[in-house]
C-alpha positions as CSV (number, residue, x, y, z in Angstrom):
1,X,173.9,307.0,-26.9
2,X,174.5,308.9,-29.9
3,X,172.9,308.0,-33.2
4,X,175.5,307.2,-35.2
5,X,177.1,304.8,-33.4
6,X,177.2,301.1,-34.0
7,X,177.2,298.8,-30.7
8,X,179.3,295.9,-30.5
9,X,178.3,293.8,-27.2
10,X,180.3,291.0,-26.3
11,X,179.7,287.6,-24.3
12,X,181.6,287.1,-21.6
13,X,181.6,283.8,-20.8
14,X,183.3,281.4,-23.7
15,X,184.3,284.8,-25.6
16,X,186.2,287.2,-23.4
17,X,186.9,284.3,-20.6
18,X,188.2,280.9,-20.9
19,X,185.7,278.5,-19.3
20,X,187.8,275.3,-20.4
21,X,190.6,276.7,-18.3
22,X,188.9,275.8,-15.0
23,X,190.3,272.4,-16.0
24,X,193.6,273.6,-13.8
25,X,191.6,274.1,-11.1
26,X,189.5,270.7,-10.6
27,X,192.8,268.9,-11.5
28,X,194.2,270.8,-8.6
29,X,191.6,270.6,-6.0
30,X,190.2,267.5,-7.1
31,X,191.4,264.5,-5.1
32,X,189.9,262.0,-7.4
33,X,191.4,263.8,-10.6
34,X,194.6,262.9,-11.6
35,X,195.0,263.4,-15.2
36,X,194.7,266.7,-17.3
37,X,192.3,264.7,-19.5
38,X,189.7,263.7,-16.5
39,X,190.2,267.5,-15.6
40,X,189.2,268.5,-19.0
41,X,186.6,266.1,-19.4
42,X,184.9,266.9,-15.6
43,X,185.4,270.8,-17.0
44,X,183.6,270.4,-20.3
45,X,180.7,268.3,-18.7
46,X,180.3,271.0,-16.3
47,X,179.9,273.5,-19.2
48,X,177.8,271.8,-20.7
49,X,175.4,271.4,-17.6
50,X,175.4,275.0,-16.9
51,X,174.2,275.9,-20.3
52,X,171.7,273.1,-20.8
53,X,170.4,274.0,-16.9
54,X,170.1,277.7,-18.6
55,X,168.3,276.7,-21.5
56,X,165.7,274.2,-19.5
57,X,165.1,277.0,-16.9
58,X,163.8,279.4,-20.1
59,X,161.6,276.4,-21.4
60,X,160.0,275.8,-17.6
61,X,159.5,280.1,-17.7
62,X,161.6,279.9,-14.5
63,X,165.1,281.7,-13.5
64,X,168.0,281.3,-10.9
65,X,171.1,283.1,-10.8
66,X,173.8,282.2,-13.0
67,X,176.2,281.7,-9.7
68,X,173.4,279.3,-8.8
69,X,173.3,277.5,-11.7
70,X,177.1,277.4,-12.1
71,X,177.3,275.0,-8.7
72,X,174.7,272.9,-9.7
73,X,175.9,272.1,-12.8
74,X,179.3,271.3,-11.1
75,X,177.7,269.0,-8.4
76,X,175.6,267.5,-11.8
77,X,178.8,266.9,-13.6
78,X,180.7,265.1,-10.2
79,X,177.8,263.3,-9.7
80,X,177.9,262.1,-13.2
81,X,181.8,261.2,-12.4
82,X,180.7,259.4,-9.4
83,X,183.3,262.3,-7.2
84,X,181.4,263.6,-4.2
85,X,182.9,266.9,-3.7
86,X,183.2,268.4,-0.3
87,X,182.3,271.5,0.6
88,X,185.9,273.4,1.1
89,X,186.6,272.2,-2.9
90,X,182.9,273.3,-4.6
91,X,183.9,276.6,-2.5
92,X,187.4,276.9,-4.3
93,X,186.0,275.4,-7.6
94,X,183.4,278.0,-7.8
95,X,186.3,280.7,-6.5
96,X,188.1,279.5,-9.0
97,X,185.3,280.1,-11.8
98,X,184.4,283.8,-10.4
99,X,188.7,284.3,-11.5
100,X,188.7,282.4,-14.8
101,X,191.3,283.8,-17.1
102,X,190.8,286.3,-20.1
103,X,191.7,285.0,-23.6
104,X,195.4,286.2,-24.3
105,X,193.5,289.4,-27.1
106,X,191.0,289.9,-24.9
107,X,191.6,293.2,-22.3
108,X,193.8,294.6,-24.9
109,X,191.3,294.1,-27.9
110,X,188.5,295.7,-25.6
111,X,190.5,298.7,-24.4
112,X,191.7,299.4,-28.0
113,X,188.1,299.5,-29.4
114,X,187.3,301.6,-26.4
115,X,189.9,303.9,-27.4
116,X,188.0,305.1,-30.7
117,X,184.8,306.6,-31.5
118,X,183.1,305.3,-33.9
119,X,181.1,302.1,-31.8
120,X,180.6,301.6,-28.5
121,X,181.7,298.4,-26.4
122,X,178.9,297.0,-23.8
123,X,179.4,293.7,-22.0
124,X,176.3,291.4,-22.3
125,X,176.4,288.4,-20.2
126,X,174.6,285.1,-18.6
127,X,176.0,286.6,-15.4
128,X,174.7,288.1,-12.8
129,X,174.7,291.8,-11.7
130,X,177.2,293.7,-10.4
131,X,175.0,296.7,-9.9
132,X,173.8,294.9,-6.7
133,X,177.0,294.3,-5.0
134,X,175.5,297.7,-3.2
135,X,173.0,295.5,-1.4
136,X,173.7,294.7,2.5
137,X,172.2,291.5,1.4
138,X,174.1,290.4,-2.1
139,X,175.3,286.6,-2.2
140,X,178.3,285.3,-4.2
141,X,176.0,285.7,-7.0
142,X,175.7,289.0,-7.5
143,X,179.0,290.1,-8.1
144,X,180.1,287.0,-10.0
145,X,180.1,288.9,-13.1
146,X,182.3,292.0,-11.0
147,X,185.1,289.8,-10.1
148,X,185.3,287.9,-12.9
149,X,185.7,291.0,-14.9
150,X,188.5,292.2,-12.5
151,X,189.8,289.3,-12.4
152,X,190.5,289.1,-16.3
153,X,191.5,292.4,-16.5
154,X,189.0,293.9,-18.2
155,X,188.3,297.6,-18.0
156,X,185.6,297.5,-15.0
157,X,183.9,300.7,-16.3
158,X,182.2,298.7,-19.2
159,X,178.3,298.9,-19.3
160,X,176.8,295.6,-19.1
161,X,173.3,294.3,-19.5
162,X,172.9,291.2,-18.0
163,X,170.8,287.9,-17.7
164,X,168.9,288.9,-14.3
165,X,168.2,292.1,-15.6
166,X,165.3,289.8,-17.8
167,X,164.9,287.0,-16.1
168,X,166.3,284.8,-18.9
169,X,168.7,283.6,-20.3
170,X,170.3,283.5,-24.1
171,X,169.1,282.6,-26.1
172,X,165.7,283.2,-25.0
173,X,164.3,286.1,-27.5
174,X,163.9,288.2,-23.9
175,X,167.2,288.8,-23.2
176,X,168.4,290.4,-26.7
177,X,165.2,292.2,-26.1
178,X,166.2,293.4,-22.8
179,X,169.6,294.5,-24.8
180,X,167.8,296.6,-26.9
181,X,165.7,298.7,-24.5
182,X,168.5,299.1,-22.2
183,X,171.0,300.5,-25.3
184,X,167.8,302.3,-26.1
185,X,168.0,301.5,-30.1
186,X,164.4,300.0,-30.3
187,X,164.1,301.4,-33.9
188,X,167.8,300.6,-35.1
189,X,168.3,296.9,-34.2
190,X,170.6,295.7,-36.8
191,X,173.3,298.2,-35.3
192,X,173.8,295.9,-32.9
193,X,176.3,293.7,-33.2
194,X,176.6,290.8,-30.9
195,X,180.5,289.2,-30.3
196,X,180.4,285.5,-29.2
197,X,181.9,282.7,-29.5
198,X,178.9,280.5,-28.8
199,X,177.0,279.7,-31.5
200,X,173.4,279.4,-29.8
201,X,174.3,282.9,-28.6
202,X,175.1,284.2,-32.3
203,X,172.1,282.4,-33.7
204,X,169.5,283.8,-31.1
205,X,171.1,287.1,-31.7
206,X,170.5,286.5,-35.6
207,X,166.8,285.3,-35.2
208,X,165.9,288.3,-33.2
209,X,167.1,290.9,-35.8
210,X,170.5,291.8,-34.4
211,X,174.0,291.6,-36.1
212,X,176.3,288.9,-35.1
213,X,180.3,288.0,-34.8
214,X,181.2,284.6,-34.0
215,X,184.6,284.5,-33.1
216,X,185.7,280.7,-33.7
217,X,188.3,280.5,-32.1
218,X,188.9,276.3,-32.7
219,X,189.2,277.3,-37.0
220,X,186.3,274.7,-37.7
221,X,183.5,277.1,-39.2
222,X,179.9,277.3,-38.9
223,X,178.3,274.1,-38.5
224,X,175.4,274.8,-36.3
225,X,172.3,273.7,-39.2
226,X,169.1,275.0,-36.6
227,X,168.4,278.0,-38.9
228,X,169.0,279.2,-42.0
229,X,170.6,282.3,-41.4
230,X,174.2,282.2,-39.4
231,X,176.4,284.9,-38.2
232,X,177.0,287.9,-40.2
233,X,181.0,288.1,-40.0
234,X,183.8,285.1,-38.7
235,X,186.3,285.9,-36.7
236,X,189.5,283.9,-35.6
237,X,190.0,285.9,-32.6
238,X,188.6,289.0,-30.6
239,X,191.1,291.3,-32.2
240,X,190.3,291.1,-35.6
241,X,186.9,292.8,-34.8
242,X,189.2,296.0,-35.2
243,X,189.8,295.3,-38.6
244,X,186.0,294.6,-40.2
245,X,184.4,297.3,-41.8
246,X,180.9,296.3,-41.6
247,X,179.8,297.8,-37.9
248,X,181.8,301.0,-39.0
249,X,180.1,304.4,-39.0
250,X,180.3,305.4,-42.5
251,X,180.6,309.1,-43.6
């Protein structure tokens, strides 16, 4: 990667792809839903099980795959709903997850800063691995991240460094570790510029040394108070990144 160049690696899920609009799905499949409220509500407990699952598996220094942990933070928030979910639904739920849809800037956005040459775009993701969809072996797991990215329409040729790559997940200091080696700009940190729109994702970012965009998407600012230090630009959507100066190479 050539010297000069600033990095800008973007989240995937919650940045790039809508997680809250799995909501259509559960309030399709979902005998027991009828409302788009329940659908929402079952939706955002799920979200927040899979991330909390994420975050207890770093503390216990343990890992499963993010396809993993995705289903059992569904069948965590049913449970909590009191819906037992059969088998034939948690398969098109989790389908249904693998397709979620892009945000409306998103694939354009990404293809337009691919389009220049003065940074380069990576993906950097929770998911797992597409690399090992060459396996005779590979379960729905490993090409979660693939088909999601199809899916969305995303350009599929993005590099990507992903969770199972370390073992961990964000926003364990590992991972942005793991981010680093693999871009291979050990000694130039702060040239990387994460793109999220979670804010534990921005903040572990900031505490390791990196350079961060939150996109806030809902308008209601920074209010996460854990640290001290919070992102270094605000965005209101993914395609105003084309328009900061900061990550630009300068003359």
């Amino acid at each position: 990667m050539p010297a000069e160049k600033k990095v800008l690696a973007f989240d995937i899920y919650g940045t790039l792809l809508d997680t809250g609009a799995i909501a259509q799905a559960i309030q399709k499949y979902v005998k027991e839903i009828e409302a788009a409220d329940q659908a929402k509500a079952l939706a955002a407990s799920w979200r927040t099980y899979q991330l909390e699952y994420t975050w207890r598996l770093n503390s216990m220094d343990l890992y499963e795959p993010f396809d993993v942990v995705t289903r059992k933070s569904l069948l965590n928030a049913a449970a909590d709903a009191n819906i037992q979910l059969t088998a034939p639904t948690l398969g098109l739920l989790m389908q249904a997850y693998h397709e979620l849809p892009s945000f409306a800037d998103a694939a354009s956005s990404i293809r337009s800063l691919l389009s220049r040459g003065d940074v380069d775009v990576v993906l950097f993701s929770n998911g797992a691995s597409a690399t090992s969809m060459l396996s005779a072996h590979t379960g729905a797991d490993a090409i979660m991240v693939a088909k999601s990215i199809t899916a969305a329409a995303l350009p599929i040729t993005l590099s990507r460094y992903l969770a199972n790559s370390a073992k961990k997940y964000k926003p364990c200091r590992e991972i942005y570790h793991g981010l680093v080696q693999f871009l291979g700009v050990q000694d130039r940190v702060q040239d990387v510029w994460l793109v999220s729109g979670n804010p534990f994702d921005v903040a572990g970012a900031r505490a390791f040394g990196l350079n961060a965009i939150w996109v806030d998407r809902a308008g209601k600012g920074w209010n996460d108070r854990l640290l001290d230090i919070g992102p270094s630009r605000v965005v209101g959507s993914v395609e105003e990144i084309a328009r900061l100066e900061a990550w630009k190479t300068e003359a």
